[in-house]
C-alpha positions, 0 to 999 in steps of 0.5 A: 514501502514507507514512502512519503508522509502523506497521500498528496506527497506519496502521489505526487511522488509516484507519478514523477518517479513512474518509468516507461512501462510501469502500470501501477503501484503501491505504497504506505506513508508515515502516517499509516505505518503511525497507525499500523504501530498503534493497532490500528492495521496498515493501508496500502495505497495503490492505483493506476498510472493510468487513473482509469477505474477498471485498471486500478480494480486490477492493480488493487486485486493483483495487491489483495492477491500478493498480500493474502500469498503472503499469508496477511488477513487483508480488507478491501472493497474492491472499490478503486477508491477504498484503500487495502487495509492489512488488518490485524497487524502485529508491528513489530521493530526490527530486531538488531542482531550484533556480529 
């Protein structure tokens, strides 16, 4: 989801909004749906609210996995600190269709 503007808000943002229970999350900010319009393929920000390594590892392949479900050409590392890009990406706006 486009939730902040940056990776600083975005983290910062996540962690006062985690709840009891939560392990992980995902996200894009602005910036990287501004790229993902200009070509350039979407990254998916994720971690653990746990910020241990292996937990991330986990939540970044549970990503890789749900992504390439869905059917996305997606590039990752597996690396904790690398970012998932989604790549190729056609962006495209949402179509308003009149009632």
């Amino acid at each position: 989801m486009n939730f902040c503007y940056t990776v600083q808000s975005g983290d910062s943002q996540i962690h006062r909004e985690a709840r009891a229970g939560d392990t992980g999350w995902a996200y894009f900010h602005m910036q990287d749906a501004e790229r993902a319009v200009d070509g350039g393929g979407l990254c998916v920000r994720y971690g653990a609210l746990s910020n241990v390594d292996a937990e991330t590892v986990e939540v970044g392949r549970t990503i890789v996995q749900v992504l390439r479900d869905a059917g996305l050409q997606v590039v990752w590392n597996g690396r904790p600190e690398m970012v998932i890009r989604v790549t190729p990406l056609s962006w495209r706006p949402k179509l308003l269709v009149e009632e």
